[in-house]
N, CA, C and O of each residue as an XYZ file, in Angstrom:
788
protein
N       0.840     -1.177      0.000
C       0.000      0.000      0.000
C       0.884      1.238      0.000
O       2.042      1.205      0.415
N       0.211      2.493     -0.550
C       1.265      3.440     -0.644
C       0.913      4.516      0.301
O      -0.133      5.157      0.411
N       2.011      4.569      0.951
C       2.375      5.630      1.899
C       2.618      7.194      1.769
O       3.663      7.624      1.281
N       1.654      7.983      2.205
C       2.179      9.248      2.065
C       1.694     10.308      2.934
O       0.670     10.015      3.551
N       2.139     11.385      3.123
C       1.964     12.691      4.382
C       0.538     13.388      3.836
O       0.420     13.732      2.660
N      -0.459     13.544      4.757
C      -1.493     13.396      4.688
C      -2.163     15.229      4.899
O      -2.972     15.703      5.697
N      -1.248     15.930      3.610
C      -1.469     17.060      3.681
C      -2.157     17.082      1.409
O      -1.571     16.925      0.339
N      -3.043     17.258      1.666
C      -3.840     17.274      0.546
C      -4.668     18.424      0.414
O      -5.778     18.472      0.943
N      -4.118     19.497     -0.367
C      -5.332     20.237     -1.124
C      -6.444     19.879     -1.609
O      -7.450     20.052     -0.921
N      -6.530     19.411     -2.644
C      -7.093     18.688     -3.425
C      -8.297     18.078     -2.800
O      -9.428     18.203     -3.270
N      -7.924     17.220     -1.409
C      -8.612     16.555     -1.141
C      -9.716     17.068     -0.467
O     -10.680     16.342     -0.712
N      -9.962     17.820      0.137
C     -11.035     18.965      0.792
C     -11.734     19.453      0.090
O     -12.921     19.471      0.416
N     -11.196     20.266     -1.597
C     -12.006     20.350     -2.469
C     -12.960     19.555     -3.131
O     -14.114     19.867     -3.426
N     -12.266     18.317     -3.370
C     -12.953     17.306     -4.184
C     -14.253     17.088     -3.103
O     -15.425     17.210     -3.460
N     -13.782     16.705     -1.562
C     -14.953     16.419     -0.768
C     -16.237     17.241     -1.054
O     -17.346     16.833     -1.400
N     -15.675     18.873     -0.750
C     -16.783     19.715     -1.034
C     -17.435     19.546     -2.043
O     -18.582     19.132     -1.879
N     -16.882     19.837     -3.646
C     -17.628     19.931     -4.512
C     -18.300     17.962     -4.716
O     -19.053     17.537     -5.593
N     -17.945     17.529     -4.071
C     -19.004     15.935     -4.726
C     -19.937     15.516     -2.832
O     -20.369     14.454     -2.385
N     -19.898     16.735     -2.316
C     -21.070     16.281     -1.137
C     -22.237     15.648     -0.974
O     -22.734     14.845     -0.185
N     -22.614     16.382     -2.188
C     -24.094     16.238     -2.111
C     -24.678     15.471     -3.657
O     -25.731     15.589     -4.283
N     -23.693     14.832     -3.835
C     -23.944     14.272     -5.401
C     -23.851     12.397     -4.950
O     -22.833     11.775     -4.646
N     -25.055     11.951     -5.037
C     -25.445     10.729     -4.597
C     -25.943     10.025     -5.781
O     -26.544     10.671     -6.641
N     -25.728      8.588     -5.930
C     -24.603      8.337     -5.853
C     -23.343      9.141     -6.908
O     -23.493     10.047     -7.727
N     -22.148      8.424     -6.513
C     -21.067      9.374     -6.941
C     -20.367      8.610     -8.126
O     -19.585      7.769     -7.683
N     -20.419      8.656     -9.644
C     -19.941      7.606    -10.009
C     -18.768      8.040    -10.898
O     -18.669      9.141    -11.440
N     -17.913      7.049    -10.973
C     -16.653      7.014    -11.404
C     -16.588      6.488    -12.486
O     -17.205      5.423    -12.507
N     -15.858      6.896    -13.912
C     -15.570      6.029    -15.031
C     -14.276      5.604    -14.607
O     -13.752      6.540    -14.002
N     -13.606      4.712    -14.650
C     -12.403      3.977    -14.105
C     -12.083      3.243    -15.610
O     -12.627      2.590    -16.501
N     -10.835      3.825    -15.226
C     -10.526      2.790    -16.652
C      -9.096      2.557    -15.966
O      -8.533      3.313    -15.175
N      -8.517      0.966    -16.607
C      -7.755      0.064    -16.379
C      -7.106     -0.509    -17.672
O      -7.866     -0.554    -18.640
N      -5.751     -0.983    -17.871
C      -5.312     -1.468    -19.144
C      -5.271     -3.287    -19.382
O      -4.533     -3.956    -18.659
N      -6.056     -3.891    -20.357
C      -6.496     -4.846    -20.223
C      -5.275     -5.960    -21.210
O      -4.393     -5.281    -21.735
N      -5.213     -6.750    -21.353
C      -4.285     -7.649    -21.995
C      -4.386     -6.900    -23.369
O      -5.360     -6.275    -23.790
N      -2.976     -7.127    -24.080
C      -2.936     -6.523    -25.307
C      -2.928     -5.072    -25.403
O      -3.027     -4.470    -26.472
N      -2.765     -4.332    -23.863
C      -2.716     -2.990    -23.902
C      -3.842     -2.150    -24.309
O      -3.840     -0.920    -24.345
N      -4.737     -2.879    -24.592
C      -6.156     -2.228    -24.890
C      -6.677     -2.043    -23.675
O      -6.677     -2.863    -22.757
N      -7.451     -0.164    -23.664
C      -7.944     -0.001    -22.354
C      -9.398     -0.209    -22.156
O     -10.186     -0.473    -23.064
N      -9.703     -0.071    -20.886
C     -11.407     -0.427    -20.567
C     -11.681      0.487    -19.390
O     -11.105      0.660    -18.316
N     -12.971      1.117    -20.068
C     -13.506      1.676    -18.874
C     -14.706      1.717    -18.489
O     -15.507      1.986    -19.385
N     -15.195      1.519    -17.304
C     -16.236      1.093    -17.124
C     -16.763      2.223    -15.336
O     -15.980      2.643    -14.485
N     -17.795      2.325    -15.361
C     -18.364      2.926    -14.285
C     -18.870      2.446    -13.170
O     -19.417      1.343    -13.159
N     -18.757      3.215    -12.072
C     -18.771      2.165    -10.776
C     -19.127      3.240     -9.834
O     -19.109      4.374    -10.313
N     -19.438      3.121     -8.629
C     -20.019      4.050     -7.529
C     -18.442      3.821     -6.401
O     -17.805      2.852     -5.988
N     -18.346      5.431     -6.253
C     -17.742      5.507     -5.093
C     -18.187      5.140     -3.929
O     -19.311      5.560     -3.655
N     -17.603      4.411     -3.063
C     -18.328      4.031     -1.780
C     -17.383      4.650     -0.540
O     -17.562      4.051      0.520
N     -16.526      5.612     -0.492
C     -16.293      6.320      0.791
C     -14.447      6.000      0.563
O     -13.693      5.482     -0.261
N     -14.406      6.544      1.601
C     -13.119      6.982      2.080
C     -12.387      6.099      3.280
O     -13.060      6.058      4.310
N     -11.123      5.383      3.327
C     -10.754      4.913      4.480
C     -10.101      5.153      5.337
O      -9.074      5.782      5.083
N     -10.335      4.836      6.493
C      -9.288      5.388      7.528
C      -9.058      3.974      8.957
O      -8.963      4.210     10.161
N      -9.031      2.867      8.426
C      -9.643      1.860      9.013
C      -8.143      1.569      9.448
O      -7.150      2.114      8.966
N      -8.165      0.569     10.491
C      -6.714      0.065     11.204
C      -6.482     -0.890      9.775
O      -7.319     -1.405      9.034
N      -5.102     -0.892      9.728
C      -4.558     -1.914      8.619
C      -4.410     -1.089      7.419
O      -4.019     -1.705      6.428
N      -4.560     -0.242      7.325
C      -4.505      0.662      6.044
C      -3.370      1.917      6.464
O      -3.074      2.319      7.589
N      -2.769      2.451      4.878
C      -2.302      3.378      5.685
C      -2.916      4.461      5.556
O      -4.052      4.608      5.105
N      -1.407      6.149      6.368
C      -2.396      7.488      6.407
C      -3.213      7.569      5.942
O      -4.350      7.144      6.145
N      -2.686      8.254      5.076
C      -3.437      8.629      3.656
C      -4.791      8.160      3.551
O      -5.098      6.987      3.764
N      -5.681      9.145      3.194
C      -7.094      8.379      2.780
C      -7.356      8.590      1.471
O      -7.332      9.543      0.691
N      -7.720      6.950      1.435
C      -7.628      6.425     -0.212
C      -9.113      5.896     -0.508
O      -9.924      5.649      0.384
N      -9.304      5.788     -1.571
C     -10.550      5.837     -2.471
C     -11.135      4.526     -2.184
O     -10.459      3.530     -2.444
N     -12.899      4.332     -1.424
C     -13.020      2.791     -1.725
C     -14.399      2.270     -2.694
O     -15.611      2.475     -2.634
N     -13.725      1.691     -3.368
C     -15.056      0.857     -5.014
C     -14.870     -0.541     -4.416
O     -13.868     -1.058     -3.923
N     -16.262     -1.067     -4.616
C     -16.157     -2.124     -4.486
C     -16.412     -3.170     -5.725
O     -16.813     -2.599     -6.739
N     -16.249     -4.675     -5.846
C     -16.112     -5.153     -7.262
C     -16.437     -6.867     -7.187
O     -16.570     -7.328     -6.054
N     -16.515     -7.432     -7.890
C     -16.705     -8.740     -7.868
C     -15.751     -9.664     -8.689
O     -15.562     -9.719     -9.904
N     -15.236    -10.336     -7.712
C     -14.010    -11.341     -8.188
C     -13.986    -11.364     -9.623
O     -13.204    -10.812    -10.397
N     -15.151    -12.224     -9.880
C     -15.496    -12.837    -11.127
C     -15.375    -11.791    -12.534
O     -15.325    -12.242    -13.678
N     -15.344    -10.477    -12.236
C     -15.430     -9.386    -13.372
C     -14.428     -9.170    -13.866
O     -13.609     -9.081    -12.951
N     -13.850     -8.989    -15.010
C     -12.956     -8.506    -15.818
C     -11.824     -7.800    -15.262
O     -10.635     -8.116    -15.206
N     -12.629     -6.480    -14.746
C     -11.695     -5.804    -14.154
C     -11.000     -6.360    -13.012
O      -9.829     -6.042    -12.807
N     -11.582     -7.117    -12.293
C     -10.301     -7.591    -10.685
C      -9.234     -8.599    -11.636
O      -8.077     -8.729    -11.237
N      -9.798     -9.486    -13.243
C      -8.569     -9.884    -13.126
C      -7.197     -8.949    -13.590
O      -6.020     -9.170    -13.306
N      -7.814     -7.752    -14.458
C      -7.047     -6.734    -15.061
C      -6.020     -6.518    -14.082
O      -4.825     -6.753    -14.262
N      -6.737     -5.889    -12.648
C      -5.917     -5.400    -11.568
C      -4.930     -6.464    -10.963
O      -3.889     -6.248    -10.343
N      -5.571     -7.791    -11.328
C      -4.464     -8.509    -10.817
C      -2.987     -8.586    -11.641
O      -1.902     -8.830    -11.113
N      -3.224     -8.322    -13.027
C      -2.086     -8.341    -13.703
C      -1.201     -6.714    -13.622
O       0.027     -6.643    -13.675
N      -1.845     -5.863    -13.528
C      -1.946     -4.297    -13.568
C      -2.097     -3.553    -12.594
O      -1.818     -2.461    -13.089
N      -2.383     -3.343    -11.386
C      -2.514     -2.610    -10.474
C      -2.790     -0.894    -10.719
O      -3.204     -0.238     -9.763
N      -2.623     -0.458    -11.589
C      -3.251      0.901    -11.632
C      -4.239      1.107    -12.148
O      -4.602      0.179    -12.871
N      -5.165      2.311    -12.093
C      -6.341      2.439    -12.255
C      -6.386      4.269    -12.166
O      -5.889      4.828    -11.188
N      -6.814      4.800    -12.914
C      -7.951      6.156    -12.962
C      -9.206      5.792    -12.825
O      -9.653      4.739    -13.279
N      -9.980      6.785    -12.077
C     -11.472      6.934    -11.951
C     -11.085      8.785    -11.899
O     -10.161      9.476    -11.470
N     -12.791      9.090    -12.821
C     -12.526     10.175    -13.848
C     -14.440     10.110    -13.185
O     -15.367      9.303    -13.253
N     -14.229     11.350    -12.640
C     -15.587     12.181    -12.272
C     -16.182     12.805    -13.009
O     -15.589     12.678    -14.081
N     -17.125     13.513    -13.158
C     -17.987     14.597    -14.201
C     -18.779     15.147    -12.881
O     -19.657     14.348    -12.554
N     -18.721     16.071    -12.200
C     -19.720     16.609    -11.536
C     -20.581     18.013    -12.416
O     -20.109     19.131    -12.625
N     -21.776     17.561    -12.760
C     -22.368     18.156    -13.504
C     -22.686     19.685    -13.155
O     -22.447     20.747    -13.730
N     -23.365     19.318    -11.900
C     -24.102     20.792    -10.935
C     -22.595     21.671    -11.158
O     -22.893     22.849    -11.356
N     -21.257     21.496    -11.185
C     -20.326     22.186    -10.765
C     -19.489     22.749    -12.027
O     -18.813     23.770    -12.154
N     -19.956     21.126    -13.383
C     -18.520     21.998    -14.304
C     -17.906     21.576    -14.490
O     -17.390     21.836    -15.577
N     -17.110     20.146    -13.390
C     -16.299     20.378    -13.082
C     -15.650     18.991    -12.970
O     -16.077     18.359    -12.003
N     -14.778     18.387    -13.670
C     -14.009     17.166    -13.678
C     -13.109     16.807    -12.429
O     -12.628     17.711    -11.746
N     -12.927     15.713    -12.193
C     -11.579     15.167    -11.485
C     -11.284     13.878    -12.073
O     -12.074     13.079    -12.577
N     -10.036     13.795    -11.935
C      -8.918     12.608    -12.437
C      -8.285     12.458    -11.656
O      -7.570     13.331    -11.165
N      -8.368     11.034    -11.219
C      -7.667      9.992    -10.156
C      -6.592      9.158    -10.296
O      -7.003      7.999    -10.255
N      -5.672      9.197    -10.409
C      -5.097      7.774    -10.577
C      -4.217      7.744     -9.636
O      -3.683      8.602     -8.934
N      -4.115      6.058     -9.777
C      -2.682      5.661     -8.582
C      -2.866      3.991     -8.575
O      -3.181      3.279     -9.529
N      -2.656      3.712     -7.601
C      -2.599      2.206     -7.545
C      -3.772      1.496     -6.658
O      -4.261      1.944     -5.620
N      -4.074      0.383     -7.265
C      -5.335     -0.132     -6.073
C      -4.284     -1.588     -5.778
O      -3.329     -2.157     -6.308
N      -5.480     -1.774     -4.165
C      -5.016     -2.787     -3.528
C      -6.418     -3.650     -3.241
O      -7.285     -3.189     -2.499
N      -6.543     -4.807     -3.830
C      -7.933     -5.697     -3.815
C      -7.909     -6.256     -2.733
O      -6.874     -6.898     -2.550
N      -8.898     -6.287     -1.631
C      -8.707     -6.717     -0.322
C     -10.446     -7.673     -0.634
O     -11.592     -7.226     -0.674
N     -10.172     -8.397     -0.719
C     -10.713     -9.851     -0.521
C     -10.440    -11.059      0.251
O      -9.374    -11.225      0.844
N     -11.311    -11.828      0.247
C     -11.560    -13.277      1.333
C     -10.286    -13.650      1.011
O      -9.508    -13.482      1.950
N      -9.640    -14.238     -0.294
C      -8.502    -14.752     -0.513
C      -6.928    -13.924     -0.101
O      -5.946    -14.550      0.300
N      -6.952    -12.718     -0.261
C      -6.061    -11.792      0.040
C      -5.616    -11.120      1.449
O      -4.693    -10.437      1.894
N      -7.219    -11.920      2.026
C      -6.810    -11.215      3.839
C      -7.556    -10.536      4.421
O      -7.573    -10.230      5.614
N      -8.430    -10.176      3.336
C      -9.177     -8.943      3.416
C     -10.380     -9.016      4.858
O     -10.781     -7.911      5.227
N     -10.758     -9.876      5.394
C     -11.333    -10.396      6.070
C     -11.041     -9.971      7.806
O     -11.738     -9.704      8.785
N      -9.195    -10.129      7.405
C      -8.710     -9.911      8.705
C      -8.124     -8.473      8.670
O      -7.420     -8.436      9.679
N      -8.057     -7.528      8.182
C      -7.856     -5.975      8.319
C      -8.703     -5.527      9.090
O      -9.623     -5.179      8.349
N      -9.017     -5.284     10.254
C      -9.756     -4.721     11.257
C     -11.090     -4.665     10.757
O     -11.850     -3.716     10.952
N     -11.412     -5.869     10.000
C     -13.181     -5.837      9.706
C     -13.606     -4.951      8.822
O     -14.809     -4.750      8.658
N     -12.384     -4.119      7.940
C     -12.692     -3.637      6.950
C     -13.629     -3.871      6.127
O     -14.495     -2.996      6.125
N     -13.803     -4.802      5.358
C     -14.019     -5.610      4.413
C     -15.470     -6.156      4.712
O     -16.438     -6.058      3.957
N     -15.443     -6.597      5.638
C     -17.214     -6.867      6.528
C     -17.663     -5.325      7.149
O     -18.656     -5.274      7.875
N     -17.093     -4.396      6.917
C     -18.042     -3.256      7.194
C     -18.048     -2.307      5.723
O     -18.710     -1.269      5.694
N     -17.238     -2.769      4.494
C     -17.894     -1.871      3.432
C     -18.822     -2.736      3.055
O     -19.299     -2.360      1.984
N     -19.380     -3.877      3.493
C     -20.145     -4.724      2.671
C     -21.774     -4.391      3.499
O     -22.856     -4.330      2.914
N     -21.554     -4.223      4.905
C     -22.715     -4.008      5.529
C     -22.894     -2.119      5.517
O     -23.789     -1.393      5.949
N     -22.053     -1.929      5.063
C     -22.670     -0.234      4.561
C     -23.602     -0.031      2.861
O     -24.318      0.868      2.421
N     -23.164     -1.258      2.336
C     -23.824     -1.297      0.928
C     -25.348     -1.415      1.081
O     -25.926     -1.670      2.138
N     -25.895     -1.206     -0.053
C     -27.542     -1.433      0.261
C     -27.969     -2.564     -0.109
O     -27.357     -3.284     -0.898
N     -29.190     -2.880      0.478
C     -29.724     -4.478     -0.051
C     -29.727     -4.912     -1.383
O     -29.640     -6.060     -1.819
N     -29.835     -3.865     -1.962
C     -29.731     -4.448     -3.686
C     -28.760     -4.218     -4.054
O     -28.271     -4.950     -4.915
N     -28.167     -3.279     -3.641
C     -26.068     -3.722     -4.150
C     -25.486     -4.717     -3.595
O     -24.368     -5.029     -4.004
N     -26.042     -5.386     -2.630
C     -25.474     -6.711     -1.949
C     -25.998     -7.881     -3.215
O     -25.346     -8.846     -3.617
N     -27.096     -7.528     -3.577
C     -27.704     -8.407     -4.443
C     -27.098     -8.690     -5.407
O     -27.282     -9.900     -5.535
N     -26.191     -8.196     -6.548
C     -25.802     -7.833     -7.045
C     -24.250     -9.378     -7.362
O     -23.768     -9.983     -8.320
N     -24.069     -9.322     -5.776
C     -22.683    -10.307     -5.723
C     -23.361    -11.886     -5.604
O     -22.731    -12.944     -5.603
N     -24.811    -11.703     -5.508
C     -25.043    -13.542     -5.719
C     -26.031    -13.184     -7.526
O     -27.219    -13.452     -7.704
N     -25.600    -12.894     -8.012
C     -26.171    -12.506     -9.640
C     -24.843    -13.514    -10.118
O     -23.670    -13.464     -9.748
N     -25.700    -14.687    -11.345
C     -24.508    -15.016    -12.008
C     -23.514    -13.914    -12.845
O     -23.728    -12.730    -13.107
N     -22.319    -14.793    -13.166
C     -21.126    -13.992    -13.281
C     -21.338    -13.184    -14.393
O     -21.771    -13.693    -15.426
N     -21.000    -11.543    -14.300
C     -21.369    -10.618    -15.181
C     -20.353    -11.194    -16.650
O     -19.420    -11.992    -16.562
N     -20.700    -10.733    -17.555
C     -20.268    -10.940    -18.754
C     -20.476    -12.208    -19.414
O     -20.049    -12.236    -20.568
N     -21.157    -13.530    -18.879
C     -20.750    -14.550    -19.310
C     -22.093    -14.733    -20.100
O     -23.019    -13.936    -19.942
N     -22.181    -15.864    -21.004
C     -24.016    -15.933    -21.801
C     -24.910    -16.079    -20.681
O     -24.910    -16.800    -19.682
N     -25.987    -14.818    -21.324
C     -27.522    -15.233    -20.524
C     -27.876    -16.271    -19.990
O     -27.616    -17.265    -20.668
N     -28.530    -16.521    -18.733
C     -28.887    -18.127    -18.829
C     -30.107    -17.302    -17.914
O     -29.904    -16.533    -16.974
N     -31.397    -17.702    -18.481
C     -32.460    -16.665    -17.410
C     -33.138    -17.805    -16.615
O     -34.170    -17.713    -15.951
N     -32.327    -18.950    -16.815
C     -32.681    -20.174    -15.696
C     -31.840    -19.709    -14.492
O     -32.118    -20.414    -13.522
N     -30.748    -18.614    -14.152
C     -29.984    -18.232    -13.188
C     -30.979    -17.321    -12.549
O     -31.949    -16.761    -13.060
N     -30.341    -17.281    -10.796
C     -31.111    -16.721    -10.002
C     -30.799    -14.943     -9.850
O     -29.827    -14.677     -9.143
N     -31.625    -13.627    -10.518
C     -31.379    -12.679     -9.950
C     -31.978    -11.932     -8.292
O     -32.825    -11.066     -8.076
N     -31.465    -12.395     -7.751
C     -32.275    -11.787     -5.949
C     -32.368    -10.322     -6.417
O     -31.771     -9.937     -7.423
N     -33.209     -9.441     -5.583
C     -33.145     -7.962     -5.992
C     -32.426     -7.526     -4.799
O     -31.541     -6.675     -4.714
N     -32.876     -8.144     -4.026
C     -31.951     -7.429     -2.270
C     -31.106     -8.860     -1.289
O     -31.571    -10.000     -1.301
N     -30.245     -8.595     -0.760
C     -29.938     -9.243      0.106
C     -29.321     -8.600      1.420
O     -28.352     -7.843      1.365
N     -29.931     -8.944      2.568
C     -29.489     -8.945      3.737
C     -28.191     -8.618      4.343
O     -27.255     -9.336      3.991
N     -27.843     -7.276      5.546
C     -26.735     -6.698      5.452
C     -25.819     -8.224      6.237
O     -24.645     -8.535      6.034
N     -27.069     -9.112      7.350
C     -26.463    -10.805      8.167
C     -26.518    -11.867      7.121
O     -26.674    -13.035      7.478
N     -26.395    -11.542      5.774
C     -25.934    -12.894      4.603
C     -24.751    -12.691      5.015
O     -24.253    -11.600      5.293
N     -24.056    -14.168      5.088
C     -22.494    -14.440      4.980
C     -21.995    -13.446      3.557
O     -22.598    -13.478      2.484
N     -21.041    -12.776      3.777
C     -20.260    -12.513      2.537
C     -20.000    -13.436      1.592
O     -19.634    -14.501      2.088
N     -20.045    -13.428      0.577
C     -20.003    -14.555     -1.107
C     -18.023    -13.851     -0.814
O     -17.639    -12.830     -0.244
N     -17.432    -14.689     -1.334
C     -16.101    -14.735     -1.678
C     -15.885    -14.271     -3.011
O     -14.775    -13.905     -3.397
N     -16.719    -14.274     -3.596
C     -16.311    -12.706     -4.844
C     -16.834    -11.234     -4.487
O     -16.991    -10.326     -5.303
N     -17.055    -11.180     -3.217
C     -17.042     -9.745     -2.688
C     -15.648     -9.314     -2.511
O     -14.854     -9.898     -1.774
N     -15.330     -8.085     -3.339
C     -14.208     -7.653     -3.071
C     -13.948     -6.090     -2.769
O     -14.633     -5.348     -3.473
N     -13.220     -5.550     -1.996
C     -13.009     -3.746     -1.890
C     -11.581     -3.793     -2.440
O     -10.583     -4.358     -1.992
N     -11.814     -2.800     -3.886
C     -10.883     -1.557     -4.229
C     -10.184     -0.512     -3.707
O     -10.663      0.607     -3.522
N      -8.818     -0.912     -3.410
C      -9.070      0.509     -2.783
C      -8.214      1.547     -3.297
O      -7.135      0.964     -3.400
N      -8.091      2.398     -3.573
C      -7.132      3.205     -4.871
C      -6.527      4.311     -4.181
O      -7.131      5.288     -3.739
N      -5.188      4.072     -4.111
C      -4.323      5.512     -3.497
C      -3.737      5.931     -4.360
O      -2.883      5.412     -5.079
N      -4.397      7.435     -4.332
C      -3.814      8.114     -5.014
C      -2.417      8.686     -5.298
O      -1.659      9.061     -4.405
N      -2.156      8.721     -6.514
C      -0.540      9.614     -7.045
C      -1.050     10.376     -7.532
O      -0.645     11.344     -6.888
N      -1.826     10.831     -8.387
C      -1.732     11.866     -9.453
C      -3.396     12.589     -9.339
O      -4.360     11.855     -9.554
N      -3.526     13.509     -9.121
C      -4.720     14.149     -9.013
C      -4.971     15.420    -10.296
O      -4.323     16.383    -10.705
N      -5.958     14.941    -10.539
C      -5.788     16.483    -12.248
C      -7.613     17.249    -11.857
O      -8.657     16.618    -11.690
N      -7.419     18.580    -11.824
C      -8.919     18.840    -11.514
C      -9.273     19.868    -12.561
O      -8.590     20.826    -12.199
N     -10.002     20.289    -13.762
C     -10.376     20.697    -14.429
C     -12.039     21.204    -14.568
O     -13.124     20.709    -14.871
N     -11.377     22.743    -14.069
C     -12.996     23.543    -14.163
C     -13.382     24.327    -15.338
O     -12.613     25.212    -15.712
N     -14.628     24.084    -16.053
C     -15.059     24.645    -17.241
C     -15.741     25.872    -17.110
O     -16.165     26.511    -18.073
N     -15.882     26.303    -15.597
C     -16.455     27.654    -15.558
C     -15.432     29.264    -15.802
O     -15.690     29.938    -16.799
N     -15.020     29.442    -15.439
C     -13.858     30.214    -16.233
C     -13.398     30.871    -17.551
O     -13.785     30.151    -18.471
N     -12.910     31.654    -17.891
C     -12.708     31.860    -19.556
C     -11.026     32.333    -19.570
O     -10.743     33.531    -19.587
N     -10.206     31.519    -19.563
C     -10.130     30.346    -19.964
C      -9.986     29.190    -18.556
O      -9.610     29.320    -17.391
N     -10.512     28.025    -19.397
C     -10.977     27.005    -18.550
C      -9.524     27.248    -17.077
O      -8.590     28.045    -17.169
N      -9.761     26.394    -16.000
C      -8.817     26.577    -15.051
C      -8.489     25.373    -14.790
O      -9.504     24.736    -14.508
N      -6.770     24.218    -14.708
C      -6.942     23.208    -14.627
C      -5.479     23.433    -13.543
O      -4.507     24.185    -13.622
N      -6.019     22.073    -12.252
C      -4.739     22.359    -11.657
C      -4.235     20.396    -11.461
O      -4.925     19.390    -11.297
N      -2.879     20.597    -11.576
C      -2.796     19.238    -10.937
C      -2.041     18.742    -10.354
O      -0.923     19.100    -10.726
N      -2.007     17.707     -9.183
C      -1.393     17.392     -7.939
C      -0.263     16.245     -7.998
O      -0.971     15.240     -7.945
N       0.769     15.891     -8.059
C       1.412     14.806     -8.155
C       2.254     14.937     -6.926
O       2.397     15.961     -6.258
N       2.921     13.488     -6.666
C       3.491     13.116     -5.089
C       4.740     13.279     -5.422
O       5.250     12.834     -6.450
N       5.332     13.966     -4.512
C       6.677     14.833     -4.388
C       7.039     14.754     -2.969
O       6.450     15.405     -2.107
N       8.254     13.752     -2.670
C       8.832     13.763     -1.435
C       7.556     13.594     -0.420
O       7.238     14.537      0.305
N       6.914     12.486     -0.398
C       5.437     12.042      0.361
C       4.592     13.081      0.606
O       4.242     13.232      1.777
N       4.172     13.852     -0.239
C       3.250     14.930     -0.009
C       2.690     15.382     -1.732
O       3.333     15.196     -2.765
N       1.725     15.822     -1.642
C       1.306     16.340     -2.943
C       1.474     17.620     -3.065
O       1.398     18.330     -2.062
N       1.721     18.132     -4.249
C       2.327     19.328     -4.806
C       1.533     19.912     -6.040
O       1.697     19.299     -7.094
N       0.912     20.726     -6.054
C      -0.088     21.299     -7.162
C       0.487     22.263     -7.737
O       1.293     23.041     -7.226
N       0.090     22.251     -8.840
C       1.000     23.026    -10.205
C      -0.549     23.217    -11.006
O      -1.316     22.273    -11.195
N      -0.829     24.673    -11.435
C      -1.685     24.785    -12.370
C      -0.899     24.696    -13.861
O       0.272     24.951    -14.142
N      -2.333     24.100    -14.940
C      -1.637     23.900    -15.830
C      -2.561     24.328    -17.185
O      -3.706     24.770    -17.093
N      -1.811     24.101    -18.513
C      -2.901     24.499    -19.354
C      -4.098     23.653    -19.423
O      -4.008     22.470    -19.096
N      -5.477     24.268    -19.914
C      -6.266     23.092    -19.558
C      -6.424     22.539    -21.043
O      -7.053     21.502    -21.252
């Protein structure tokens, strides 16, 4: 996991401007075999600060074993997630590295991490992880549940994302000319440099 001094501009802003924007969703894109990229959209689910993790608070998505993307990350480990906040204007760009904390990986035993982003999810996003495996042929003889229970045992393709950031890019369209600033890690701390947009 990556370590760093837990002085962030950036990060106060981003909080503010995506407060009140429910859910919060992310295009994330990842580089897939053959160097071809993929991106796909996903809901932010919060921020960590849990024992077993470090300073820094890093980004948490959650994902299902079985999907494309966890095996991407297993070969690849980096990832952007790329905001649009509409009400504002106003873009953000994420990237850095994720760390997949799952049943197989440990994830279980990090101070209950892992069993408390799952019981913060809602009944039908829980639902979601006993749905046969996304991408594979239809079979409408498979079971879709609409909700499941926050006391269901966790399924072992429940997995948390969790993405620490390196590189932060924030681009506002209100302005003439547009205003873009961006953050990269410099001696464990982030360092913002405006730039052309």
């Amino acid at each position: 996991m990556v370590t760093y001094i837990v002085k962030m501009e950036w990060l106060e802003r981003f909080k503010s401007e995506t407060a009140n924007v429910r859910p919060l969703i992310a295009q994330v894109a990842t580089s897939a075999d053959g160097g071809l990229p993929r991106c796909r959209s996903i809901v932010f689910r919060g921020w960590t600060d849990a024992d077993g993790f470090s300073e820094g608070e890093q980004m948490i998505f959650v994902s299902d074993r079985r999907s494309r993307k966890n095996a991407t990350l297993d070969r690849a480990n980096g990832m952007e997630a790329c905001f649009w906040i509409e009400s504002k204007r106003v873009q953000w760009r994420i990237a850095g590295v994720v760390e997949v904390c799952g049943k197989s990986a440990g994830g279980d035993t990090a101070g209950g991490f892992r069993e408390s982003v799952w019981r913060g999810l809602s009944d039908t996003a829980r639902a979601l992880f006993f749905w046969p495996a996304s991408g594979e042929p239809r079979n409408d003889d498979g079971e879709f549940p609409e909700t499941i229970d926050a006391d269901t045992p966790i399924p072992e393709t429940f997995e948390v994302l969790v993405l620490a950031p390196l590189e932060v890019d924030r681009l506002d369209l209100n302005p003439h000319p547009h205003h873009r600033r961006r953050w990269v890690i410099e001696n464990q701390q982030f360092v913002g440099t405006d730039v052309n947009p």
